[in-house]
N, CA and C atoms as a LAMMPS dump frame, in Angstrom:
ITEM: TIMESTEP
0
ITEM: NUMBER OF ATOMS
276
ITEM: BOX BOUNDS ff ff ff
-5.0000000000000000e+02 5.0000000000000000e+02
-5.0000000000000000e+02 5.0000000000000000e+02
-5.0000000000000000e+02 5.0000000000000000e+02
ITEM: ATOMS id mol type element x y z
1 1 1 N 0.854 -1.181 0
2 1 2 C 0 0 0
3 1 3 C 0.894 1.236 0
4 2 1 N 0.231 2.15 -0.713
5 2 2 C 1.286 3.338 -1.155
6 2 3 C 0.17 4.476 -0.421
7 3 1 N 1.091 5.778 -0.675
8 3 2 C -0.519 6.772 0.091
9 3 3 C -0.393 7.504 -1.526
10 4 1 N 0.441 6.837 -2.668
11 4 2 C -0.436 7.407 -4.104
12 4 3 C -1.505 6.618 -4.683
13 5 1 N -2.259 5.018 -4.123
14 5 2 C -2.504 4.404 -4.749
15 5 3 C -3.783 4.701 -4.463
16 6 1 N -4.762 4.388 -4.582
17 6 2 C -6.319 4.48 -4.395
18 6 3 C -6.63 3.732 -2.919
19 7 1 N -6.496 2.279 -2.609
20 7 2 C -6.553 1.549 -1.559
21 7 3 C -5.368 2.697 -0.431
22 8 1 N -4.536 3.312 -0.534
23 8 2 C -3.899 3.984 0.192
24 8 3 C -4.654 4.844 0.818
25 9 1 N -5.261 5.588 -0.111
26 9 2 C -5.899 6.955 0.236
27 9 3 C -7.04 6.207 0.957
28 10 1 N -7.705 5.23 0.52
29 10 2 C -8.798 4.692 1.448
30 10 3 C -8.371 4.435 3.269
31 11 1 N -6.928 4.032 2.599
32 11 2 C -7.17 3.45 4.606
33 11 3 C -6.771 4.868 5.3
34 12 1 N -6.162 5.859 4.553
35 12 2 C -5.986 6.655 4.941
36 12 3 C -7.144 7.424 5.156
37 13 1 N -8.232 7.439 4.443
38 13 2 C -9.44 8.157 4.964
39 13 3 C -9.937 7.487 6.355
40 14 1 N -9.376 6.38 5.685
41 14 2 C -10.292 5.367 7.704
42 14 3 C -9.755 5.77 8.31
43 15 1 N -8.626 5.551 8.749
44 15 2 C -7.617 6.53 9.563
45 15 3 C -8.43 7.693 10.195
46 16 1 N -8.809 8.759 9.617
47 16 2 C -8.816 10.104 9.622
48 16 3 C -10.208 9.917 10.405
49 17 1 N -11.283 8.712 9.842
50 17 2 C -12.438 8.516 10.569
51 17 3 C -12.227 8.287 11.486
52 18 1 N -10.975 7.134 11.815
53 18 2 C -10.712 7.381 13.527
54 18 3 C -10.626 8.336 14.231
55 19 1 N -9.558 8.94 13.643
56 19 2 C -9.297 10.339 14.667
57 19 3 C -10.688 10.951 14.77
58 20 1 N -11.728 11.049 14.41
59 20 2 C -12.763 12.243 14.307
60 20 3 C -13.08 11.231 15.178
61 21 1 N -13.531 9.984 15.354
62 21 2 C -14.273 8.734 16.089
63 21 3 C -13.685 9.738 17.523
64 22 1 N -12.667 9.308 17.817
65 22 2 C -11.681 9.657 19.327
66 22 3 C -11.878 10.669 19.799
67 23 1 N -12.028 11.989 18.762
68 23 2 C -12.641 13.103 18.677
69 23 3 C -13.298 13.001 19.798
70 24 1 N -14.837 12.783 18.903
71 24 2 C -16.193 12.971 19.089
72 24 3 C -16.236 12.09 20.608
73 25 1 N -15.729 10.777 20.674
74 25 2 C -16.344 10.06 21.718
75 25 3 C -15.271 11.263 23.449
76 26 1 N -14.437 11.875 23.004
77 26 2 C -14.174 12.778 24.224
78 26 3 C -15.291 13.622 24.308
79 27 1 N -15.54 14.241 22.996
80 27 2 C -16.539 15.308 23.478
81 27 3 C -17.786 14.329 24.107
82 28 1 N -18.022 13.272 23.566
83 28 2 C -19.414 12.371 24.179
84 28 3 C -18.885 12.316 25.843
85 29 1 N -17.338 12.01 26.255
86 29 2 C -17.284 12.026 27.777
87 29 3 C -16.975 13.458 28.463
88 30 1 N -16.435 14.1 28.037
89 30 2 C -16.88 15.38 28.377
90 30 3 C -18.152 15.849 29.23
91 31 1 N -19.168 15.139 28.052
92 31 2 C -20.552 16.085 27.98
93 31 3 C -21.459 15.491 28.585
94 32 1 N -20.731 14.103 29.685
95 32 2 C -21.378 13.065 30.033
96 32 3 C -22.54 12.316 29.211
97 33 1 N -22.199 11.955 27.935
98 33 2 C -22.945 11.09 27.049
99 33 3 C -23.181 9.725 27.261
100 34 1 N -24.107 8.996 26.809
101 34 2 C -24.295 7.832 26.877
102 34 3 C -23.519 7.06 25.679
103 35 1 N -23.01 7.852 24.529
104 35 2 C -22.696 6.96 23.272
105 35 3 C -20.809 7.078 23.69
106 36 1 N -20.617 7.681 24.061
107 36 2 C -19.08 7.659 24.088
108 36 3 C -18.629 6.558 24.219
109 37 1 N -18.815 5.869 25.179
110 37 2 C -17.981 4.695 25
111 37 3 C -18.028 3.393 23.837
112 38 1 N -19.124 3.173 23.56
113 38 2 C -19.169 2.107 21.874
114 38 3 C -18.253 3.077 21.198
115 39 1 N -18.334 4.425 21.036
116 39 2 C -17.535 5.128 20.191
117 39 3 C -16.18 5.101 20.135
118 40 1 N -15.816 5.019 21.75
119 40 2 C -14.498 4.738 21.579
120 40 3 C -13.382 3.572 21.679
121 41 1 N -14.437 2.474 21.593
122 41 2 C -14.098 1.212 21.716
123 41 3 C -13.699 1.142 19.722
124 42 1 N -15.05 1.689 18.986
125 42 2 C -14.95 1.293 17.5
126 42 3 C -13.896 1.942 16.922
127 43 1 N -14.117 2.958 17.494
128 43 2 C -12.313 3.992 16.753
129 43 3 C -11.494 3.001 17.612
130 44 1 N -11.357 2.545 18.201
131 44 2 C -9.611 1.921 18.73
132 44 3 C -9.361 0.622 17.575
133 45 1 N -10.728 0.187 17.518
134 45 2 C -10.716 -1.55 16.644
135 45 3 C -10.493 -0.647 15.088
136 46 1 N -10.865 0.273 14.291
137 46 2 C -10.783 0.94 13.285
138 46 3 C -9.384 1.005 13.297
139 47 1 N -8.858 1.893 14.024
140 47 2 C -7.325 2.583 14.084
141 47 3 C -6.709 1.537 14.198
142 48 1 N -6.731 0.179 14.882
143 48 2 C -5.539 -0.786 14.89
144 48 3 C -6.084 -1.889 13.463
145 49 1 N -7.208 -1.679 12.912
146 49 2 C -7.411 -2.25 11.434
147 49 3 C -6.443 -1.661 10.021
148 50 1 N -6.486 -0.13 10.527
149 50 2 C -6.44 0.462 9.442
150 50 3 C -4.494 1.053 8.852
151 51 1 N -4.281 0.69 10.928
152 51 2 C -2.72 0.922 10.778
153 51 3 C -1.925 -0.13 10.321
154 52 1 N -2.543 -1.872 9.773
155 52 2 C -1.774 -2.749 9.934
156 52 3 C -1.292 -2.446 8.126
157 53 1 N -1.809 -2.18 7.153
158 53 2 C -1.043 -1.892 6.197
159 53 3 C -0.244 -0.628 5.444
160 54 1 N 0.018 0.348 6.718
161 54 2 C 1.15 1.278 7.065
162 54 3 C 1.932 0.793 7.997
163 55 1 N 2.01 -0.674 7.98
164 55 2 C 3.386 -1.231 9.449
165 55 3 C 4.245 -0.549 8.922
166 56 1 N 5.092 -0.868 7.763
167 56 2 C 6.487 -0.619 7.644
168 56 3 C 6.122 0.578 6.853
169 57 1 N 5.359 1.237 7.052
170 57 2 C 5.7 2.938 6.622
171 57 3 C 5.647 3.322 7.779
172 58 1 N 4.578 3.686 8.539
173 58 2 C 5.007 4.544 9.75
174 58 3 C 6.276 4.179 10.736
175 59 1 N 6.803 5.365 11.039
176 59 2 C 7.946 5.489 12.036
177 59 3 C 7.804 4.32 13.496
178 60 1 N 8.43 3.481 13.789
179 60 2 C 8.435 2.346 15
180 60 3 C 7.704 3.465 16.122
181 61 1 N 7.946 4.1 16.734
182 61 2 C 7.609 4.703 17.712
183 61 3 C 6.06 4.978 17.36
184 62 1 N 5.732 5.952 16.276
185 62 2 C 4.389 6.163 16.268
186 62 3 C 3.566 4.716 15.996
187 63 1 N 3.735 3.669 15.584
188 63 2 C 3.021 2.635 15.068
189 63 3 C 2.914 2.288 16.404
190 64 1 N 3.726 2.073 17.347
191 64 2 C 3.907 1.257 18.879
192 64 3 C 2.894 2.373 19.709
193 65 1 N 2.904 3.475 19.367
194 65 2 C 2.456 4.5 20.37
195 65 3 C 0.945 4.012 20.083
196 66 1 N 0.05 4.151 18.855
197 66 2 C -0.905 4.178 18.483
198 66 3 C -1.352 2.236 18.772
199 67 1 N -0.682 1.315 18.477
200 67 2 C -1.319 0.33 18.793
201 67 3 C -1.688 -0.089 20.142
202 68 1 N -0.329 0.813 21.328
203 68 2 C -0.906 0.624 22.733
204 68 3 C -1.772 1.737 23.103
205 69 1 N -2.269 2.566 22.552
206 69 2 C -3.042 3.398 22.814
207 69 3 C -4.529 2.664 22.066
208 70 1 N -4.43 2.22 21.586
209 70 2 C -5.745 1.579 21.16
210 70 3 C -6.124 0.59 22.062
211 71 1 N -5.239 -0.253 22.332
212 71 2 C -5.199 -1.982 23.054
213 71 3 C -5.36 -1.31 25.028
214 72 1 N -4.815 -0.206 25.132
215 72 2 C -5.133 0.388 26.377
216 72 3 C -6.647 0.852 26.872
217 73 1 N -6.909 1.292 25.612
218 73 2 C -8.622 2.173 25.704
219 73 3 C -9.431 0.988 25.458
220 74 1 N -8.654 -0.383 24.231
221 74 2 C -10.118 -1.278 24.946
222 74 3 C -9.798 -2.029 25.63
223 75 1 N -8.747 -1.958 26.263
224 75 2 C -8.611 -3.366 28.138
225 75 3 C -9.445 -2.716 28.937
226 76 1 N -9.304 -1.269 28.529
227 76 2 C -9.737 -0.12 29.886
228 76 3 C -11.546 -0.862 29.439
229 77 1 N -12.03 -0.206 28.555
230 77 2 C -13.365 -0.053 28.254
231 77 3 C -14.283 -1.182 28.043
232 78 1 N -13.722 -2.282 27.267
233 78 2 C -14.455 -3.585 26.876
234 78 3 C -14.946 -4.243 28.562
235 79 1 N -13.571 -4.586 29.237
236 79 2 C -14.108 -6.023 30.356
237 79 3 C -15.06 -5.036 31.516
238 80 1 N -15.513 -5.806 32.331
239 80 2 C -16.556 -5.226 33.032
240 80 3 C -16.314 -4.108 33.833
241 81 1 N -15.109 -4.198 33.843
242 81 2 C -14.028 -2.517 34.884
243 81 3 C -14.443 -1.847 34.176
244 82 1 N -14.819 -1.618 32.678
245 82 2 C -15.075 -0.558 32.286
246 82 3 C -16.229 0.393 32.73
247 83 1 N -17.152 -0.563 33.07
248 83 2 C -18.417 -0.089 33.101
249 83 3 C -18.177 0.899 34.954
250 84 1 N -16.893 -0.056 35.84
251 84 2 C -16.882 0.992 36.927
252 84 3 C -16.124 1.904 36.822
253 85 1 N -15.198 1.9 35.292
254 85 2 C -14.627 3.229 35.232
255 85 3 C -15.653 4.737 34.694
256 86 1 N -16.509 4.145 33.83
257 86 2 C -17.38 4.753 33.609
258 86 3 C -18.103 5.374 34.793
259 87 1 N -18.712 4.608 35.707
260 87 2 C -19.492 5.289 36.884
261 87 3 C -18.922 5.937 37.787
262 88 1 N -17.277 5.945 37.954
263 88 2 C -16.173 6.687 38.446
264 88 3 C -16.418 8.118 38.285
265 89 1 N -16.509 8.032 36.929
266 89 2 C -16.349 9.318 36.163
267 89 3 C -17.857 9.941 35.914
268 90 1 N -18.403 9.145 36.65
269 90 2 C -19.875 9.787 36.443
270 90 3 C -20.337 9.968 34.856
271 91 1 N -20.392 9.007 34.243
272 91 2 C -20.531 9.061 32.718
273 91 3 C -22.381 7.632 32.908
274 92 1 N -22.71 7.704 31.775
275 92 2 C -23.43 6.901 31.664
276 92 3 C -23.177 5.405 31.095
């Protein structure tokens, strides 16, 4: 995958849907929302889909940064702790 080829620019748009995903689901915890969290469970599974055919383009550090930042937000969010991190934080 190239970022001149067509399939490039695609994962690269997914990509970009993540970031807006990660976005939006802060402003959803922010604003104490009920959707934030599916939101930010699907951007983490998106972002570690979409980074696996930029492995060997992106820089080691950012690829490592972004896959434990994904695999962190869903250990945190998926198992049932999530749901008391959620009520921690007074979220829905």
């Amino acid at each position: 995958v190239t970022f001149e080829s067509s399939l490039g620019r695609l994962f690269g748009l997914l990509w970009l849907l993540a970031l807006f995903a990660f976005l939006a689901a802060t402003v959803g915890l922010l604003g104490n929302l009920a959707w934030w969290r599916p939101l930010a469970i699907a951007a983490a599974v998106l972002s570690l889909l979409v980074i696996m055919p930029w492995w060997n383009t992106v820089t080691a550090g950012a690829r490592w940064g972004a896959v434990l930042a994904d695999l962190t937000i869903l250990a945190v969010l998926l198992p049932a702790w999530g749901e008391q991190i959620a009520q921690r934080l007074g979220t829905p």
